[in-house]
N, C-alpha and C positions, 0 to 999 in steps of 0.2 A: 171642735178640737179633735184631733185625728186618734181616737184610743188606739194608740199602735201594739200592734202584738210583739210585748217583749220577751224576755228572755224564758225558755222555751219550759222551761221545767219550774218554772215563780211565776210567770205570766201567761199560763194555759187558761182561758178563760170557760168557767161552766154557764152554758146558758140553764137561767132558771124554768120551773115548771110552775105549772100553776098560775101564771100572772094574770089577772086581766086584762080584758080584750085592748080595754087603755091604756095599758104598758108596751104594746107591740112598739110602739117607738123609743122606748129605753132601751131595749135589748139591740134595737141600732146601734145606740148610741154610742154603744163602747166598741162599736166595730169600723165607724166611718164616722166624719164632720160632715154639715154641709160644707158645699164650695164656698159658699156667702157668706162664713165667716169671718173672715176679714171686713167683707162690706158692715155686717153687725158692727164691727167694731168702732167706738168713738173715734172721730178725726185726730191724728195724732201729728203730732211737729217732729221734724227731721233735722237733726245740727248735721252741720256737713260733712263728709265722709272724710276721714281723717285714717291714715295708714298709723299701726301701732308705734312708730318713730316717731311720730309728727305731735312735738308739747304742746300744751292750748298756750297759748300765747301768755304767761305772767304766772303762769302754774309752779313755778320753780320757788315764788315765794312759801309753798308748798314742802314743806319738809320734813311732815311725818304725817301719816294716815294712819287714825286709830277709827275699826268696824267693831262698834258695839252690835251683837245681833240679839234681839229677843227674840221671843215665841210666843205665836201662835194665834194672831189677829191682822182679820183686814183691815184693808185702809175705810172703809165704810165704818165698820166696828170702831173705832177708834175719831176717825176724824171724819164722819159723813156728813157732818153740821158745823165744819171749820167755814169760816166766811170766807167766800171767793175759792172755794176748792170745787173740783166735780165733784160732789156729797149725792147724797139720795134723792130720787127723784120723788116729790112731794105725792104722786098720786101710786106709788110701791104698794101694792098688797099680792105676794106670793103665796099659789092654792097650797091647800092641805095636803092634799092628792093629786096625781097626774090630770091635768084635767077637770079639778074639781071647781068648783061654785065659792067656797069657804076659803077665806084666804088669809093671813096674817100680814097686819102693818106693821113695819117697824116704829121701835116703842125703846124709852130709856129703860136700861137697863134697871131692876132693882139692886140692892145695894146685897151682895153675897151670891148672888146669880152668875152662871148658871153650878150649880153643885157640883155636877157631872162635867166630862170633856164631851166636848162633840169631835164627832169622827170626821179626818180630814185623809184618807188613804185616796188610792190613784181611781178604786173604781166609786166612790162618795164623791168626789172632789166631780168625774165627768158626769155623774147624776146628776150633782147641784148646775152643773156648766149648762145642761140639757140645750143640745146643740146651738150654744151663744146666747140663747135665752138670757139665762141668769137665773131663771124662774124655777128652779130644782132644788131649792136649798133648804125650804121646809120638808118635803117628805124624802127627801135623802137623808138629814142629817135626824131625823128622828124627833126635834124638836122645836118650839115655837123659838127658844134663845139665839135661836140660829140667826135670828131680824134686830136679837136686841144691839142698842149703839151705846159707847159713852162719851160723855165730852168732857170739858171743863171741870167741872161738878166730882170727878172722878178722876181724873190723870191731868192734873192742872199745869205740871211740869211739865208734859210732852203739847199741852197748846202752848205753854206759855216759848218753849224753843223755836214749836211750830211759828208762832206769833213774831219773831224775834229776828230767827233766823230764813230759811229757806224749807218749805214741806213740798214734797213730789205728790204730786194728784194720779199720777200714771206709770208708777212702780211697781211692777209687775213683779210675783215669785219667779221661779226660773224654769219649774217645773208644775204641771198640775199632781201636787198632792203633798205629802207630808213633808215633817223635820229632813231627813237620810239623806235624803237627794237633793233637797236644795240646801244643804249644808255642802253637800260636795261641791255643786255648784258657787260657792264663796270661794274656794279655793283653785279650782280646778277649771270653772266652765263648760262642766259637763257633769254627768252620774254615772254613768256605764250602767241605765239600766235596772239599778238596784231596788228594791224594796226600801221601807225604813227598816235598816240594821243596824241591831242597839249590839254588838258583841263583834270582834274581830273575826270569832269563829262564824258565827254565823257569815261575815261578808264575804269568808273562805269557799264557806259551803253555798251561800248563792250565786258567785262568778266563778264555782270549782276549779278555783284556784289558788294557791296558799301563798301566792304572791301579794293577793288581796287587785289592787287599783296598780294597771301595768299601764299607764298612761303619765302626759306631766300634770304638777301642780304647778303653779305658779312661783313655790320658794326655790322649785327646779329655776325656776329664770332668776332669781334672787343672786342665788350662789356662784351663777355665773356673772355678775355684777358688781360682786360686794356689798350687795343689799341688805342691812340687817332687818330683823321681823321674831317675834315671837308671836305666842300664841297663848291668851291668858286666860283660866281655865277658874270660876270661881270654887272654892271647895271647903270645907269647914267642917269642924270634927263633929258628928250625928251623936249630940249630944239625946235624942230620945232612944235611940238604939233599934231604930226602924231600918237601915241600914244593914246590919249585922242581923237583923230576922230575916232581910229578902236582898241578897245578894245583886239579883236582876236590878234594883228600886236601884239600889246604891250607886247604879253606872252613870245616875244620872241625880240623885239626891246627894249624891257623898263622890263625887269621879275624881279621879286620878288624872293628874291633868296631861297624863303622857298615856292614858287609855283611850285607842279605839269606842266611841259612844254616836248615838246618836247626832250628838250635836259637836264634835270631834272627827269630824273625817281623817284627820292628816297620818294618826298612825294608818292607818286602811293601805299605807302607798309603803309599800316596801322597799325602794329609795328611799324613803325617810324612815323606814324602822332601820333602815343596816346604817344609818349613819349616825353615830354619837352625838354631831352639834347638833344635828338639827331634830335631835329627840332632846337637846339639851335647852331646845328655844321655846319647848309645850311647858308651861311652868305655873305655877298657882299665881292668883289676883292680887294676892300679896305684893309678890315681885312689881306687879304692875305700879304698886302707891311707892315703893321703894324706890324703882329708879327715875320715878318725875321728882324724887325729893335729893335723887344722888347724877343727876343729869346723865342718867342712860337709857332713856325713851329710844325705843328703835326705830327704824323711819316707818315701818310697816306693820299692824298689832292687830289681832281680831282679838275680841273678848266674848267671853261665852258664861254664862251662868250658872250655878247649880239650881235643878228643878225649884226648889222654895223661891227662887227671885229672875224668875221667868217669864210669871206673867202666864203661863201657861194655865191655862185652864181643868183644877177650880181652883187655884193658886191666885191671892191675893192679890189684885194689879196695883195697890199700893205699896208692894214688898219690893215689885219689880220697877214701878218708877223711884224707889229712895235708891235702891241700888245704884241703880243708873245715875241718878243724880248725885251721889259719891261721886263713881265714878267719872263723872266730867266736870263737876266741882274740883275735883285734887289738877286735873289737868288745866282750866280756868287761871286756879290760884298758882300753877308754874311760869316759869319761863317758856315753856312751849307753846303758851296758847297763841304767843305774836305767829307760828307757822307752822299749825298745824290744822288740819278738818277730823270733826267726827262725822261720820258715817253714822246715823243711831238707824234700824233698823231691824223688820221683824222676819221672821223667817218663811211663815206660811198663813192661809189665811185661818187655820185651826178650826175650822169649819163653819165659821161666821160669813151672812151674807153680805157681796159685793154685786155691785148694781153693772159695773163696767164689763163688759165682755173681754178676757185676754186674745191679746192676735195673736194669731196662729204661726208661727218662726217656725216650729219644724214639729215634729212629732209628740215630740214633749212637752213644747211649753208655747207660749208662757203659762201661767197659772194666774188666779184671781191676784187683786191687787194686796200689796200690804206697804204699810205706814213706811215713808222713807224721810228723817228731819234731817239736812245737810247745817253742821254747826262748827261754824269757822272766821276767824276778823274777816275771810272776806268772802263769805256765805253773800250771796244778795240779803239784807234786810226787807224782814216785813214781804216778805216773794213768797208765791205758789206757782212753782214751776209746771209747765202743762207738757211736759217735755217724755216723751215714752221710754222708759228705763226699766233694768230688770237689776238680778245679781251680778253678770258679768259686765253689768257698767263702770260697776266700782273698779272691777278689774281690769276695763278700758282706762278709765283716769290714772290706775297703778301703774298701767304699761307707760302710758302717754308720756306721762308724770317722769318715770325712769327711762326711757326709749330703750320697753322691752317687749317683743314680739309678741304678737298674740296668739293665745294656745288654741282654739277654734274658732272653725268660723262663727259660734255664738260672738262671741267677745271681739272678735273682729268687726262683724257688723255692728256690732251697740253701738249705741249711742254715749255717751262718753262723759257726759254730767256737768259740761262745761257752762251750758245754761244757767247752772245753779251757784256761779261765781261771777263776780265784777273783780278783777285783780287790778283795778283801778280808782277805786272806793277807799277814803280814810277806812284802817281796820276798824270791825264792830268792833265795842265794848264788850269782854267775858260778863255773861249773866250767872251770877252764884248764887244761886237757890238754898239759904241754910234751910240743913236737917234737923230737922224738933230730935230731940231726944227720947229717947224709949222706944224707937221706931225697931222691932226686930222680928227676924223674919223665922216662921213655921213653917211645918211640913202639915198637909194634908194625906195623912200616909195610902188612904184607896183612891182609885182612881178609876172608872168604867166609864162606858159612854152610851150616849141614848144607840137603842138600835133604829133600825128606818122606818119609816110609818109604812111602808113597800118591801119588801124581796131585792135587793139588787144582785143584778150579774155577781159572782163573787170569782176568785182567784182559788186555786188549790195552795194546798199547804200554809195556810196563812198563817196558824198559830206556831206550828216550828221552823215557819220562816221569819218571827217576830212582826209582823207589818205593824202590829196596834202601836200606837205613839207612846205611848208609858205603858207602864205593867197592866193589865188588861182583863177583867172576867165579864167572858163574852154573853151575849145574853141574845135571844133565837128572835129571830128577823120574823116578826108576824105575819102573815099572807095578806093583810091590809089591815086600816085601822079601823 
């Protein structure tokens, strides 16, 4: 994967001193791919090129897209022991150290594990990548958790949709590295580049311009349609007052669902800050259960969490699957569920090991895989699609879907998700998962993360450019372990 030299004053890259003699090939790393990555890469299926005009043939039964997106696990992490999926490969033990003898197998997670976040930034993410490898992800990420998996046992909701409906085995992020950028990429199809920027200021100060994001989003081609879309943003009064001590915490424990945040790109686009509707379409979770009970679901809706029901790590992943499970519960027991798909979907691999090598599209991405369940009457049943998808697939089906142009050629090229529908199929049955009661969700209010068992390359400016994924107290990269 090609670490390309970004933007000039964030992405100035320091080479390290001190490294051993067996590190001389990391310090490539972040400077060139091999040519053979693509060849690395698992054989992948091609749906037929289709111009952004061109509908998949029954798709119109199709009439509203809601993108649940979580955070912060791979497809390995999560489903690398689904049956009939590409999962782990049985003989997996990644070294300690570059080169090292001692290696770690992956191993079920124990139950509260891992405490800490593991680091998923751009130059962690091409460590673990270690030119297509795959095999960087224990001494990048600083710890063994980084191998651990869960299944069944632990997120029963997300096999049992997996089980049900349709799960993608080769759903690629859009970018290798964090929340920031592949958030933009849900919208846009692109990142301009960015850092993870938790702050509007900040994303002023990283593209030195106060315009923020001068490119289109997508509800740009909305507007030109009559497409309606909002944008639902979970949020709930900080009843521990962890919020109101750390202002920074809040953007993403406590957010405002018309603030610029990490997992928020849309204000970043200054077309949509100077426009009143479309600052009037970013609106709390609330609004979401309101209008599938008052029939004003919009054809277009991403949903976004507040940090406690994320799923982000060391956040409880049973906070974040009842969430979830609300939410496609309320929509199930509507009217809408005869024509609409959820999209459930995570955002990055949050620093957990993935066994698949991402191909190489262009300088940025794709990134390691993460969990994609497509859940719809007319999802394939009981299907594991083998089909190569990223974030601008969904974006492809949105165009398709509406016959609206697509905004680059990411999203032009994708592949379009039409694999993962038969529009010829009696509609499935809604699966309604009841919620036990007392189920409610906490803040973990610190949050650090293992540093590397090694030195890696590092970026200038990182702590007043925001890059760490939550709030952050850094801890000094040991010269080996």
């Amino acid at each position: 994967m090609a670490f390309l030299k970004r933007n000039e004053k964030t992405r100035r890259l320091n080479h390290p001193t001190g490294f051993m003699a067996g590190l001389a090939a990391l310090a490539l790393l972040v400077l060139a791919s091999p040519a053979a990555s693509l060849a690395q890469s698992s054989p992948q299926k091609q749906s037929p090129t289709q111009t952004a005009a061109s509908r998949i043939p029954g798709s119109e039964k199709i009439q509203h897209v809601v993108w649940i997106i979580q955070e912060n696990h791979s497809f390995d992490n999560y489903f690398g022991t689904f049956p009939n999926a590409d999962g782990i490969p049985p003989s997996t033990c990644l070294p300690e150290l570059p080169g090292g003898k001692v290696c770690v197998k992956p191993f079920h997670m124990p139950a509260g594990q891992p405490l800490l976040d593991l680091e998923h930034s751009w130059e962690t993410a091409h460590a673990a990548y270690d030119h297509g490898t795959m095999r960087g992800f224990v001494w990048a990420e600083g710890s063994p958790y980084t191998m651990g998996y869960y299944d069944a046992r632990d997120i029963p909701n997300y096999w049992k949709y997996a089980h049900d409906y349709t799960l993608c085995d080769r759903f690629f992020s859009s970018e290798m590295t964090g929340s920031s950028p592949n958030h933009v990429y849900t919208v846009a199809a692109q990142s301009d580049e960015i850092n993870n920027i938790g702050s509007l200021a900040q994303l002023k100060r990283e593209l030195d311009d106060d315009d923020g994001f001068n490119f289109a989003s997508i509800v740009k081609r909305f507007s030109g349609q009559n497409i309606s879309w909002k944008y639902y943003v979970e949020t709930k009064p900080d009843h521990s007052g962890g919020c109101s001590l750390n202002a920074h915490f809040a953007q993403l424990a406590c957010p405002g669902p018309k603030d610029f945040t990490l997992w928020n790109p849309l204000p970043g686009f200054k077309a949509i800050r100077d426009n009143a509707n479309s600052m009037s379409r970013m609106v709390s979770l609330t609004e979401y259960f309101s209008d599938l009970k008052q029939g004003a679901l919009p054809q277009v809706s991403w949903v976004i969490p507040d940090f406690q029901d994320s799923e982000h790590p060391p956040e409880p992943l049973g906070q974040g699957m009842w969430y979830a499970t609300r939410i496609i519960n309320a929509l199930m027991r509507s009217p809408y569920w005869k024509n609409t798909v959820i999209f459930l979907s995570w955002d990055d691999y949050g620093g957990f090991f993935d066994h698949v090598s991402p191909p190489e599209v262009d300088a940025y991405g794709y990134g390691p895989r993460v969990p994609m369940i497509v859940i719809s009457p007319y999802a394939k049943q009981q299907y594991v699609s083998h089909y190569t998808y990223d974030f601008t697939s969904v974006l492809k089906f949105i165009e398709q879907r509406w016959n609206l142009k697509h905004l680059t050629p990411r999203d032009g090229r994708a592949n379009d998700m039409a694999d993962c529908f038969d529009f010829g199929q009696a509609p499935a049955a809604p699966l309604v998962i009841p919620v036990p009661s007392g189920i409610h969700s906490r803040l973990l209010p610190v949050h650090i993360t293992y540093p590397p068992y090694v030195e890696l390359p590092h970026q200038e400016h990182v702590q007043d450019q925001g890059t760490q994924a939550v709030p952050y107290i850094p801890s000094p990269a040991p010269k080996g372990k």
